[in-house]
N, C-alpha and C positions, 0 to 999 in steps of 0.2 A: 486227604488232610482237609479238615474244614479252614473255611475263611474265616479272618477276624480282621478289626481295623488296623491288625501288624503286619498284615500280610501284602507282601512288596503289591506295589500298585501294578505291575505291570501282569504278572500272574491273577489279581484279579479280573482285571481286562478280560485277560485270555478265559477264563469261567464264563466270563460274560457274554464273550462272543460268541462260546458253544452252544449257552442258552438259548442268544437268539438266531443263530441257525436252528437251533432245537424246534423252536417255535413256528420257525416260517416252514420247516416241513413239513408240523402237523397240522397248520392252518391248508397246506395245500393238500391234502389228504382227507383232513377230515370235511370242510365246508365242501366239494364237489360229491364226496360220499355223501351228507346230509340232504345236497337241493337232490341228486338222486335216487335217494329211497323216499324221498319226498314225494315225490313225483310218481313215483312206482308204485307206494302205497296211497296215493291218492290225498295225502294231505290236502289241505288249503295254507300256502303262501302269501300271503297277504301283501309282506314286503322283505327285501332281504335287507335295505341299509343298516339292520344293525351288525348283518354279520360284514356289512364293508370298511361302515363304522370299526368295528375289532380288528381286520385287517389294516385299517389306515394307523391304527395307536401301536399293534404290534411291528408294522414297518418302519414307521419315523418316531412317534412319540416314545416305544420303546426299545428302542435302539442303542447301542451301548456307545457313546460318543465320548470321544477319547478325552473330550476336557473335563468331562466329570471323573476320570481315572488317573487325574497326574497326583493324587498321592492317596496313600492308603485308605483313610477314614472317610473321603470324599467318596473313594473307588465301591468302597463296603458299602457304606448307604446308598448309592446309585442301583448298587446289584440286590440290595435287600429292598427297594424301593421297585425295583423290576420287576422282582417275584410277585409284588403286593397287586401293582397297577394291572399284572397278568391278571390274575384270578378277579379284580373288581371288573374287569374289562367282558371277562367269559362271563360273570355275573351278573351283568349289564344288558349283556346281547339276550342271553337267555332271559330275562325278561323283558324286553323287548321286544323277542318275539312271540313272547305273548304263553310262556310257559317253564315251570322251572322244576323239569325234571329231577327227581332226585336222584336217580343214579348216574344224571349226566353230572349233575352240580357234584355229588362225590367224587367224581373222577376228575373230576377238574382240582376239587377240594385235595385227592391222593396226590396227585401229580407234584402240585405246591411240596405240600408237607413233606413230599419222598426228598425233594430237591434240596428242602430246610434240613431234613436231618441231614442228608449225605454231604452237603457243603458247608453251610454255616453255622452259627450257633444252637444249641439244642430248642433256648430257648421257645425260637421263633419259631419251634413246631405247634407248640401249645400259642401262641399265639397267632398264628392263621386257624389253627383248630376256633381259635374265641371270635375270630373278623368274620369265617364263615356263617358261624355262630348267631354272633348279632345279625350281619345280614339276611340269616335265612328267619329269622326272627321276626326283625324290622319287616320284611318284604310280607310277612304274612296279618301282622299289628296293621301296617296302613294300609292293605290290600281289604284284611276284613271290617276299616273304618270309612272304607271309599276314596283315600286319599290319595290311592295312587292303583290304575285297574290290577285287580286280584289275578295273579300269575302261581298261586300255590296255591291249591286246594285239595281238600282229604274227603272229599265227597258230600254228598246231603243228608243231612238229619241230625250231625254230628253236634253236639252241646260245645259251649266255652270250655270245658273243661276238656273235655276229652279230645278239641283237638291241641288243647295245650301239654294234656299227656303227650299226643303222638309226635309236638315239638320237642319236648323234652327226652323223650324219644331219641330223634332223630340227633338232636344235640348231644346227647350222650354218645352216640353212636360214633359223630365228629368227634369229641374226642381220643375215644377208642383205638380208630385209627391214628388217630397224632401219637397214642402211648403205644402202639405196637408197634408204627412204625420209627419211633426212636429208640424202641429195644432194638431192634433189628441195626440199624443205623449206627446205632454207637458200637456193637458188634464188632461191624465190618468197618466202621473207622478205626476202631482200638487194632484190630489186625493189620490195617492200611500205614496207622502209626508208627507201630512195633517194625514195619517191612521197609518204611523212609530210613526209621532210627537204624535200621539192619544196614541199609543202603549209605547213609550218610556214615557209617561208622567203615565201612567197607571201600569210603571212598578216603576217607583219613585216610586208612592203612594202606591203601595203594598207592596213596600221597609221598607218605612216609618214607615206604618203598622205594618210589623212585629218587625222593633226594637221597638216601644210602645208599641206592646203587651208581649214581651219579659222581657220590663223594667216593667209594669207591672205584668205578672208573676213573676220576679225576687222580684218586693215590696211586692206582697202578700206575698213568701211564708218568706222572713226575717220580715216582719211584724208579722205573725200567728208565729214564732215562738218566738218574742218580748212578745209578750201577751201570749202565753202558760206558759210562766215561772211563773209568777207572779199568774197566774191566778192556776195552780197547786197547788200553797200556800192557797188561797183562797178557795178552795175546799180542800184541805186539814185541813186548820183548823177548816171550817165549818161542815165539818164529827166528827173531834173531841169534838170541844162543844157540838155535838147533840147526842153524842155517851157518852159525860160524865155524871158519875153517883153520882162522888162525892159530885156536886155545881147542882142541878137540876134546868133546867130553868121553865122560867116560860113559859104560853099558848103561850103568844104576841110574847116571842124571840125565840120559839124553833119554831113558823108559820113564823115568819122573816127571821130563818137563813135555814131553809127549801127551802124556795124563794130563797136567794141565792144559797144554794147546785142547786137546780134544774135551773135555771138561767146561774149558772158557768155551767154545767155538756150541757148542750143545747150551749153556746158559747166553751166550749171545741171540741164538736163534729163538730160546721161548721168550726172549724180553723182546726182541723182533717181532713173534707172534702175538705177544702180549698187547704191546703198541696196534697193530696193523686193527685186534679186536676191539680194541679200548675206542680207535679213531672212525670203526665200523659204527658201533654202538652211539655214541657220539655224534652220528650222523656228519662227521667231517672228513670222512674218505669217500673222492671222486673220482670219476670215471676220467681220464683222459683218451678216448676214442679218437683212432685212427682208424685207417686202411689195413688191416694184416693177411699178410699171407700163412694161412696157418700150416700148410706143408711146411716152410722154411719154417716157422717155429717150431713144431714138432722135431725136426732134424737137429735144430742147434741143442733145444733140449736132452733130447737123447744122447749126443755125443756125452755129454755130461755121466751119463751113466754105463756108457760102454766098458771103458775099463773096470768098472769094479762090476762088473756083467761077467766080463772076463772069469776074474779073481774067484767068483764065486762060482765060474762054470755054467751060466745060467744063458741060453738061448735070449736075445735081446732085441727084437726085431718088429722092424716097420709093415705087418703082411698087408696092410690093403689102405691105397689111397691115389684121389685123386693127381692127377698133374698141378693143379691150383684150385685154390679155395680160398678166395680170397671175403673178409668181412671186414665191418667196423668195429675194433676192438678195443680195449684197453689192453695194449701186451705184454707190456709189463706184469699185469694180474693175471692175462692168461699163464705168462709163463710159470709164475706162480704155482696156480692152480695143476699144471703137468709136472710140476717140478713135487710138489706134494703127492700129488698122484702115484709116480713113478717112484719115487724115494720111499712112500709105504710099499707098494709090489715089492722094489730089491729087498727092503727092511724082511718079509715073513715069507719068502722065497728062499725055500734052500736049496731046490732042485728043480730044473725042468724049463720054464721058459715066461717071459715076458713080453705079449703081443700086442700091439698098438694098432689099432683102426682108426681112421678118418673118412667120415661119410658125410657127404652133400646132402643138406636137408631141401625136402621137395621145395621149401620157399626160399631156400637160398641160405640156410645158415649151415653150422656146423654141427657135429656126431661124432664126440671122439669118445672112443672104448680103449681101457685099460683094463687085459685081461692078464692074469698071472695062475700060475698051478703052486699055488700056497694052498697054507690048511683051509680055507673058506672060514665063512661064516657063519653063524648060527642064524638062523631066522629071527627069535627072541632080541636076537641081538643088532639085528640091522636095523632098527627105527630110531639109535644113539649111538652110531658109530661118528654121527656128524655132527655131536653136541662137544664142547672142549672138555680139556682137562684129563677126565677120566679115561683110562682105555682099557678097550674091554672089546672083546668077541672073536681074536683069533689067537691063538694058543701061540706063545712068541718065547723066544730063549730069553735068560735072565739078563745077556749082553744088548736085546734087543728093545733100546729104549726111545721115547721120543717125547715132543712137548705135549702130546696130547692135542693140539690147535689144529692142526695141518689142513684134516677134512673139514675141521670148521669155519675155518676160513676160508678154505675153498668154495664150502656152499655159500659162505656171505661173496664170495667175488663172482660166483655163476649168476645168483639169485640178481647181485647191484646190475649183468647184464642184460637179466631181464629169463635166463636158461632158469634148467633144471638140474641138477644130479643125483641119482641113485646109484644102490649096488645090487647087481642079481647074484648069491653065491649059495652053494650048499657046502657045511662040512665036507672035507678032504675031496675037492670035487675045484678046490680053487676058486678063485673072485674076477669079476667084471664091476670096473666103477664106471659109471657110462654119464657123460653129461653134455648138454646141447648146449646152443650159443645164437638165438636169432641175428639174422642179415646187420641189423642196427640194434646198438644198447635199448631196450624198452624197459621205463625203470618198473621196479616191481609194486603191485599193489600193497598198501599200509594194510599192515596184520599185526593182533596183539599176539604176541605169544611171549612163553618165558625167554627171559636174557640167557644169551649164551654166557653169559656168563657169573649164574649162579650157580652153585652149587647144587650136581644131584647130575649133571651132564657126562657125557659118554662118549671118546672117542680114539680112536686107532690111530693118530696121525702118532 
């Protein structure tokens, strides 16, 4: 983007500042290259002050000093005043030492103009093109009048005239390059433009973005707890009729208000999951870290599933673990996290067995493996098992339903400890979901990625 006098003062600066590091490292490059081909080709030096001279204007006199940048139109003409004072300064020295190369002074001339088109106004290309101009003019008017010693010369024999062609010449030439190099220039700004405008347009909509998912967020979770309330009563008093002994119901309403209990108690749990995402997301679900012994939480957990391990005939068993394993946990979340775990395996297991490992990791944390002999899962399909809502990738009966959340929350509650979770499964071959637990919660690095909870997510809980 080129500069102009609207361009916030502090972005000018920073141009500025680039420029003159710019400078101080072709000053230490080029001037040791010059005294040594100087020297190699045998020149005669005479004196070098002017090139310490150009050193001493390009380190303090042209220096980008922050009081001339506290507001735009001051900052713009300091840095177009920069450019100027550079090239009179290289203009200066080269005749002072007593010679003024033309294709040193072009380069010097390119340099400017490259910087005028690619930063600031088009203008001022053709306008270093005209200051070169005059001065390579001037320098050769009072050079060939005596007024100041001759540092441009086109050789001997040559008439008024003709070395006035070859100024004229050489001035067209100045121009030339100021008109080629602002085709080029305006080029690669107009692209440079279009890719801000692309950028700034792409930062709206991710703006936008996140206040409707925020508003969103925000309506889930006053919404889930709208309908928690009421719905509490609902399963609360549906426990009661089916619990009362005094008025016994009959077959039809105690299968009726069953349906409800288990109905409520399934829309209790996704508004539970809903919340637990909403406050994930939200960045307002913390960790309260203790001591746990995760043998004894694996045991309590399990009991939980025994009986309906039973019912279904399903082997349900602890094969490998140590005597204690103990960490700093949140265990609440862990239990969570085995409670989802476990409750998917019973959910797509109709035969065979469910085996739990716990392994001591070499630095001290935890390895628990939940493996079951269900239908597995697709490969395709394990990279969104752990996204919400959607579920998808193992082949389940119509009876066999859930919030969609389960796994997703459980990678938000592995991940807030700082672990990992994956699953290794093939079709009919059955699933391992395996997920670690470092010694101490270590929170997880900031990563952009999409909200779990948009639309287009994938998961099995």
């Amino acid at each position: 983007m080129r500069i102009t006098n609207r361009t916030p003062a502090d972005e000018i600066y920073q141009k500025a500042s680039r420029l003159y590091r710019l400078r101080i490292l072709t000053i230490l490059m080029l001037i040791p290259l010059y005294m040594l081909t100087s020297r190699w080709a045998g020149f005669d030096i005479e004196n070098l002050w002017p090139l310490y001279l150009v050193i001493l204007i390009e380190l303090f006199v042209n220096r980008p000093y922050k009081a001339f940048f506290s507001h735009s139109k001051t900052g713009f003409e300091a840095l177009v005043a920069s450019v100027i004072i550079d090239f009179l300064a290289e203009t200066t020295a080269l005749h002072l030492l007593g010679n003024v190369d033309l294709f040193i002074y072009t380069s010097c001339l390119f340099i400017s103009i490259v910087y005028c088109a690619l930063n600031l106004p088009t203008i001022l290309t053709f306008q270093m093109a005209t200051l070169a101009s005059a001065l390579y003019a001037g320098l050769i008017v009072l050079g060939h009048f005596g007024i100041i010693p001759q540092t441009v010369s086109f050789g001997p024999g040559l008439s008024m005239v003709q070395e006035a062609a070859i100024v004229a010449r050489h001035i067209a030439f100045f121009y030339l390059i100021a008109i080629f190099t602002r085709s080029l220039a305006s080029a690669l700004v107009k692209k440079d433009e279009r890719l801000e405008e692309a950028l700034w347009e792409l930062r709206e909509t991710s703006n936008q973005i996140k206040y409707s998912y925020h508003m969103q967020t925000d309506y889930f979770a006053r919404m889930s707890h709208e309908i928690r309330a009421p719905l509490n009563s609902i399963l609360g008093f549906s426990q009661l009729l089916l619990e009362n002994t005094f008025e016994p119901l009959t077959k039809k309403q105690n299968d009726f208000l069953s349906r409800i209990e288990k109905s409520g108690k399934h829309l209790r749990d996704l508004i539970n999951d809903v919340l637990d995402l909403s406050k994930i997301e939200a960045k307002k679900m913390k960790l309260a870290p203790r001591e746990v012994d995760m043998v004894k939480v694996l045991d309590t957990v399990l009991d939980v599933f025994y009986e309906e391990a039973i019912q279904k005939r399903l082997l349900l068993e602890f094969t490998e673990k140590p005597e204690s394993l103990k960490i700093m946990a949140d265990e609440l979340k862990i239990r969570q996290i085995l409670y989802n775990l476990l409750s998917n395996a019973m959910k797509f297991t109709q035969q065979g067995f469910i085996h739990i490992e716990l392994v001591k990791q070499p630095a001290g944390g935890a390895k628990v493996i939940v493996e079951d002999s269900g239908p597995g899962i697709p490969l395709e399909n394990q990279s969104v098992i752990f996204r919400p809502y959607e579920q998808t990738g193992r082949a389940t009966a119509k009876e066999s339903k859930g919030t969609g959340l389960g796994l997703a929350i459980s990678r938000q509650f592995v991940e807030m400890h700082g672990g990992r979770i994956w699953v290794e499964s093939e079709p009919d071959k059955g699933s391992k979901f395996i997920f670690t637990l470092p010694p101490v919660p270590v929170p997880p690095p900031l990563k952009l990625e999409k909200s779990p909870l948009t639309p287009g997510g994938n998961s099995t809980a």
